[in-house]
Each structure stands twice: as C-alpha cells, then as structure tokens.
N, C-alpha and C positions, 0 to 999 in steps of 0.2 A: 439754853442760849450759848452759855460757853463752850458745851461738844460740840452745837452746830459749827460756832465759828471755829474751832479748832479742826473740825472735819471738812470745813471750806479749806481751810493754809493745806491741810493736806494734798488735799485732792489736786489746790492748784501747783504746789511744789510737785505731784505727783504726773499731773500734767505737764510741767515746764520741762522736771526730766524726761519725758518721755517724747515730747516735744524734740527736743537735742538727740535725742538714741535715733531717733527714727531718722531728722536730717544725716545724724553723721553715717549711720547706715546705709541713705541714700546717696549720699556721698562716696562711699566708696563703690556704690553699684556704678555709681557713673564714670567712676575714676579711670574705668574700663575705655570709657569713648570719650571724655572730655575730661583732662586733667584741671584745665579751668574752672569748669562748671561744678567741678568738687570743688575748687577752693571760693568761690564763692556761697556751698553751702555750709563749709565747714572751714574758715580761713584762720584757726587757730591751730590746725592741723599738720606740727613739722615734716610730717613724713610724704604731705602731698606736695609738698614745696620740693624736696629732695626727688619726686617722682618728676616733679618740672623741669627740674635742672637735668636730670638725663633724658628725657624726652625732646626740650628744647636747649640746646649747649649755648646757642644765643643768649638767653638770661637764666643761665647755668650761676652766675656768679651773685646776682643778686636772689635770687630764688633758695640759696643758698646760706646768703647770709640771713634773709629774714628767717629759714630753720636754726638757724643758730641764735636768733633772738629767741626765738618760742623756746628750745629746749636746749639753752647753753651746758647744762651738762652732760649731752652726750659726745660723746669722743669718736662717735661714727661721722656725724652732721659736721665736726672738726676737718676730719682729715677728707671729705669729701669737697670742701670747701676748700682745701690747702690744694687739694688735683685742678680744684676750676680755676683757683687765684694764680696757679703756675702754669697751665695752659693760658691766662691771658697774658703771662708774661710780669706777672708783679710777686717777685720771689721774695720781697720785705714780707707780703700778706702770706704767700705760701709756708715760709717758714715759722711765722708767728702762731699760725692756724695748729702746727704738728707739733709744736713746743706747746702748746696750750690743750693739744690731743694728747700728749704724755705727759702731763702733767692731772690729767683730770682721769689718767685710765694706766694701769700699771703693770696691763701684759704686753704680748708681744708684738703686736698688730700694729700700736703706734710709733713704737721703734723703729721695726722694721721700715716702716715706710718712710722713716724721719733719715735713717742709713742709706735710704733707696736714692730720699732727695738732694745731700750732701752729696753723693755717689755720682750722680747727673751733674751737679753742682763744680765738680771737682775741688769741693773745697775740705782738704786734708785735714786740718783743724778742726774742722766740727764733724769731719766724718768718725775719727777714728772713737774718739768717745761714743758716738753714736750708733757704732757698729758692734762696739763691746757692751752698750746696755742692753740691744738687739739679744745679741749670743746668750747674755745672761738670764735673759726670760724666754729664751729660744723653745720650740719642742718642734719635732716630725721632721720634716728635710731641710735643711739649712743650707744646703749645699748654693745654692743664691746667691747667700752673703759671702763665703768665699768667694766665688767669682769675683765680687766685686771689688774686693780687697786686692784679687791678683792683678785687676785690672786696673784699679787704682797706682797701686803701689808693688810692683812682681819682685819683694822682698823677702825672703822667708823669715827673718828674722825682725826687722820690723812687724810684720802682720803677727809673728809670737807674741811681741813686747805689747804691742796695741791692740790689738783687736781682742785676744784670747780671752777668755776671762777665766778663772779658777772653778770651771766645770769639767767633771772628768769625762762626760761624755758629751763635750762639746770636741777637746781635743781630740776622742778617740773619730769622732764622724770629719776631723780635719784629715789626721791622717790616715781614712780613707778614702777624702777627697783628693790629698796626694797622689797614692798610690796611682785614682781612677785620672786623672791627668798623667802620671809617667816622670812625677817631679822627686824622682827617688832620693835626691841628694836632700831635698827639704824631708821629707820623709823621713831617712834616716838622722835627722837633726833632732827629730823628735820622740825616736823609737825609743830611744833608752827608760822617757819619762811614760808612754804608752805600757813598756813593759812590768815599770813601778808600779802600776798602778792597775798593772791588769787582774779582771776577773774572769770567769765563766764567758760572760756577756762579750769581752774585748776579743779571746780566742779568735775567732772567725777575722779579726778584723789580724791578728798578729801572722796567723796562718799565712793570707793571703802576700802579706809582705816578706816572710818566709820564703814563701814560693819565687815572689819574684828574684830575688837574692839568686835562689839556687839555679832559676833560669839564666841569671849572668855569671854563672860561676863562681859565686863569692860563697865560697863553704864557709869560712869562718866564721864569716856575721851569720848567714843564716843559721848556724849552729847555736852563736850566743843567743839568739833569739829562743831557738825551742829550747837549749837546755835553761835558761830564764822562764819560761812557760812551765817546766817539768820540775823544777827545783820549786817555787810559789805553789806546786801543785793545782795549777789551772789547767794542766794538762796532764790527764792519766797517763803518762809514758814516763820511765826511769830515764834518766839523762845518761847522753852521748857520748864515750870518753874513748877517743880516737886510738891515743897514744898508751891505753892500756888495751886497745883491742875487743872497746866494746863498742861496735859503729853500727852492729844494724837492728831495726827497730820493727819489733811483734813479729821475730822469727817464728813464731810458734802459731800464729793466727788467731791467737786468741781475744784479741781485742776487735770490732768493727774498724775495719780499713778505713782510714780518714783520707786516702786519693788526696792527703795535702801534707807539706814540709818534709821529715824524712822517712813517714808512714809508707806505706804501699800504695801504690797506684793503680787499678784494672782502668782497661781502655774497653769502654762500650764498644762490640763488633760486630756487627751486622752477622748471624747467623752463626755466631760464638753464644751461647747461655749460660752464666755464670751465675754462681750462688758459693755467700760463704757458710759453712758449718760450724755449728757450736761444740756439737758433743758428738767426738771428738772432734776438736777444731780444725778445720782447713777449708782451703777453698777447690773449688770445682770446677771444671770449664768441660761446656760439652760442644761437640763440633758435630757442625749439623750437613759436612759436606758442602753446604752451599757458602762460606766463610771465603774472604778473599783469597787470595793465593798467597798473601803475605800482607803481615798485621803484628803489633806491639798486644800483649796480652797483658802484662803485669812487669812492672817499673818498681824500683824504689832508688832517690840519691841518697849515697850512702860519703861520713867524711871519715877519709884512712890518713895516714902516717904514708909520706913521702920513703920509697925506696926501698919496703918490705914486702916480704913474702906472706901473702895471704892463704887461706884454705877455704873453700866455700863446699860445704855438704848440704844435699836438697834430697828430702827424703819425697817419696810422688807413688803414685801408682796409676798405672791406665788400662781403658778399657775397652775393649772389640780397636783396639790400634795395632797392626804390624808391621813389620820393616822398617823403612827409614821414614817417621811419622813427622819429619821437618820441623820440630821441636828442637829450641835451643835457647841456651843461656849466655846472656851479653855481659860482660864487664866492662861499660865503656866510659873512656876518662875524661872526663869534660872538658879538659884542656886541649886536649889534641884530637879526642871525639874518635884515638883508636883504641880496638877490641883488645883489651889485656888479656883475653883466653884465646887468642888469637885463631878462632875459626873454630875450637876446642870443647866447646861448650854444649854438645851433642845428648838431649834425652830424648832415651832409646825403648820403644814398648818393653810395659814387665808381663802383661798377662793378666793383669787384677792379681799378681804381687807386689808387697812394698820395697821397692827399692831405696837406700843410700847412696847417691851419686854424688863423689867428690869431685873436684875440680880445682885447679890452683893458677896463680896469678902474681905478677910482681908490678907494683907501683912503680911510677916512675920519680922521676927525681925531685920535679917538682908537682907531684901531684896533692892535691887535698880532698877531692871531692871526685868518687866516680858513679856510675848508677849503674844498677841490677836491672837486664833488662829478660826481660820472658818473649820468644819473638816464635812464629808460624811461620816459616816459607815452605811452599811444598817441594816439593823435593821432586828433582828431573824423574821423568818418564811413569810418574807416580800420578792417582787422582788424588782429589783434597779431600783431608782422611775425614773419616765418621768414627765418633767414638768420643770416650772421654776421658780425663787428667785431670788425678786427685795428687792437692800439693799437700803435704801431712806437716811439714816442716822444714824453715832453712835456716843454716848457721854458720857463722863467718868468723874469724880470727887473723890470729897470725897462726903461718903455717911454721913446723919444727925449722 
C-alpha cells in the first residue's frame, strides 16, 4: 500500500512537472505570434515581459518593471528599465535603475551606460566618477568614452585628472585616440608617461606619433621619442646621436624596414617590384618599364647637426640599365624643403658591378632634421628604363 501511494505522489509530481514544461514550451512556440498569449501561458516568465516592452514601447515601462519583480537580480532587466524610465522622461527612476545595475553586476556594460546617461545628462559631477569606473573595467574599443569626455568637457588635462584611471592600456588606446583626432598638443602631454611605460605592445602606437612629429618638422621630439623606444629596448634599433654623427638608421638593411619613425621607407609603385634580402642583406627594386615616369622609391628622415659637412656613400648595383637611368639621391631639408645635393645626387648604371657612390652635403644653419630620398624621373629623350637596382648599403657621417 505504501509503494502504491508513494508511486501515486510520483507520478503526480511527475505529471505537474511535466504539465509546466510542456505550457512553458508552448509558450515560447507562441511567443513567435502572440507575445501575450505566452504570458498568459507562462506569466512568471521575466524574459517575456522584456519581449513586451520591445515589441510594445507603449507599456514598455510597466512590462518592465513587473521583469524586475520576477528576476530582480538581473542587471540586464535593470538597465533596460533605466532606457524605458528615461524615454518616458523620469530620470529620478532612470538613474536609480543603472545605480542599482552597478551595483548588482561589476563589469562593464553597466557603467558604461551609467557614463552614457550622466553624459546626455550633462551633469559633470556624477559623470566624471562614472566615466573613470567605465575606463576601469573597460575592454575592446573605448574610444566612445573619450568622445564623450571631449565633449563634455574639451580639457586635456581635466579629462587626465578625472576620467583616466591607473590602466596602462587604457592611456595607451587615449593617446591613440589623440593622435586619431589631430589633438597633438594633448598628446604630447601625455607621451612622456606612454613612453614610461612602453612595451612591445605600445610600439605601434609610439611610432605612429613619431611619425607625426617628423611630418611637422619637429626632429627633436620625434627623436626623444625613438631613442626612448631604443634605450628601454622596445625597439630593436641602437639610438640616434646626431651630434657625434651617428644619424642614420639600418644603413646596412639588415633589419625588416619599419616604413615608420626614422627607419626606411619604400613607396609601393605601381609597376616598381620590390623585395628586401636577407643574405646578403639589401633591397631590390625591379622596373617593369611600365612605372610612372616619376615616383619616390625609398625615404628615410634623418636628425643632423646644424652647419656641417656631411658624406653620404651608397654602395648599389644594376642590371640590364644603361645611360642616363633617372635615378637619383635627394637630401632634402625639411625646413626649406631644398636639395642639399643640389641636383648632384646622380646613380649611374654599373653593369651588375658593385659600386660605392659618394656624394656630399652641408646643412644649413638652422637645420635639424633632413630626409634621404631615392626618387625615378626619366630622363629626356629616354623610355622608362627596364631593369633592376640592388642597394647593398648606405653610410652617412660627417665628411673630413
């Protein structure tokens, strides 16, 4: 008698759940065509409440709050609640909702949104705390939250003081949001502590500001920047020391050309094919005759010593090239943007012999900064050559 009745309670608990599985399952079949008609088979169901409130924005706020009765711990049903209660216009309940979403959930998602709603809000006071918890459990693009800071408040040094928090790759993705705005002065506010604190990982981001530097003609800083990179040894290159005449960087080609700071630079050219060599190291350019008539081949900015005599030796060899192959070497000084080899700077077919070509130069008075440029023009009453130019090596100084 007692296994009967104990196999009766089963059966009917087995039934009752099974009873519930099947409505709530049919529940969701329907949820498809009738978001009501699920919650009338299953109305303890926070999620179909929150299906209401985006389907109908009309009782978007009450559909909302009774999900937050069913499952107050979730911190999704929160902040979904804080977007309806601030579309109706009641920013007491909006605000309470996303302080009680961060409060119940401790990554980034409720912050952010809590930064987003002070931000709309303009209310400075509870943004900037609110912007710095955001940062501090930030991850993937963030670039957002800057925005909003600039446009709050376009201070650089307030947004340091407040917003930032003590993440080293929170600063580093700021000032590259600097950079990618053009806000170089706030930028350089900050490079010093970017450079502190640079690794492997930061490179790319120091380069690029390098770069910029060297495009406005500031040799100097862009200088302290790489030989900061090369001293920390974040940067495989020996450092740059103008004033004893050691200014240019992987004369020998034997590192992969970084095309960034005061490395080499090749210009992709249509009908130009390039390749650098390892062993022995140099690069290669082949001209395919169909190459513009004139074209930049290979750059690099170089920082010299105001007012001295330099020597530039380029060792090269070419091949199926004769005559006058419009090949030539620029020294031009970025302040005045003229040719310090003044027209001078002529490489001339060897035959698939290696040549040493010297060539000399004098700074000017106030120069710091000039670039090495490798340039194609064809040369009058000539076609554009076929053939190719192997560089083996270049070397710069002061000349006797």
């Amino acid at each position: 008698m007692l296994i009967r009745i104990a196999g009766a309670l089963v059966a009917m608990l087995c039934g009752y759940a099974g009873y519930w599985s099947a409505r709530w399952a049919l529940a969701d079949w329907t949820m498809r065509s009738s978001v009501e008609h699920a919650l009338r088979l299953a109305p303890g169901n926070p999620d179909y409440y929150v299906q209401l409130a985006q389907a109908k924005p009309a009782v978007a706020l009450a559909a909302l709050e009774r999900a937050a009765e069913l499952n107050p711990l979730s911190s999704s049903v929160w902040m979904e609640l804080a977007a309806a209660a601030e579309q109706q216009g009641d920013f007491p309940k909006a605000e309470h909702c996303l302080l009680h979403a961060v409060a119940l959930d401790k990554t980034f998602a409720p912050r952010w949104l809590l930064a987003q709603y002070y931000s709309r809000r303009g209310d400075q006071a509870n943004f900037w705390p609110a912007v710095r918890a955001a940062l501090a459990t930030s991850y993937d693009d963030i670039t957002p939250l800057f925005d909003m800071c600039w446009a709050l408040v376009p201070d650089p040094g307030i947004i340091e003081e407040r917003a930032l928090p003590e993440r080293p790759d929170v600063w580093r993705q700021y000032f590259d949001f600097l950079l990618s705005k053009d806000r170089m002065d706030a930028a350089e506010s900050i490079a010093g502590r970017i450079v502190a604190q640079a690794t492997r990982e930061t490179v790319p981001s120091l380069l690029q500001y390098c770069d910029r530097l060297l495009e406005q003609n500031r040799g100097p800083e862009a200088l302290e920047t790489w030989n900061s990179m090369a001293a920390r040894h974040s940067l495989d290159y020996p450092e740059l020391v103008p004033d004893r005449g050691i200014s240019l960087t992987n004369g020998g080609f034997a590192k992969e050309v970084l095309s960034h700071g005061f490395d080499w630079r090749v210009s992709q050219t249509e009908g130009i094919f390039f390749r650098q060599d390892d062993s022995p190291p140099g690069l290669w350019f082949e001209f395919s005759g169909k190459q513009p008539e004139q074209c930049e081949l290979l750059s690099q900015f170089v920082p010299v010593e105001p007012a001295k005599p330099y020597r530039l030796v380029v060792k090269y060899a070419t091949e199926g090239l004769e005559g006058d192959i419009g090949i030539d070497w620029r020294v031009v000084d970025q302040g005045s943007k003229a040719d310090l080899l003044l027209g001078a700077g002529h490489v001339g077919a060897s035959e698939g012999r290696e040549k040493a070509e010297p060539y000399r130069f004098q700074t000017p008075e106030d120069a710091r900064l000039v670039k090495l440029v490798l340039v194609y023009n064809r040369a009058l009453g000539t076609v554009r050559i076929k053939g190719s130019l192997s560089l083996k090596g270049v070397a710069l100084g002061f000349a006797p």
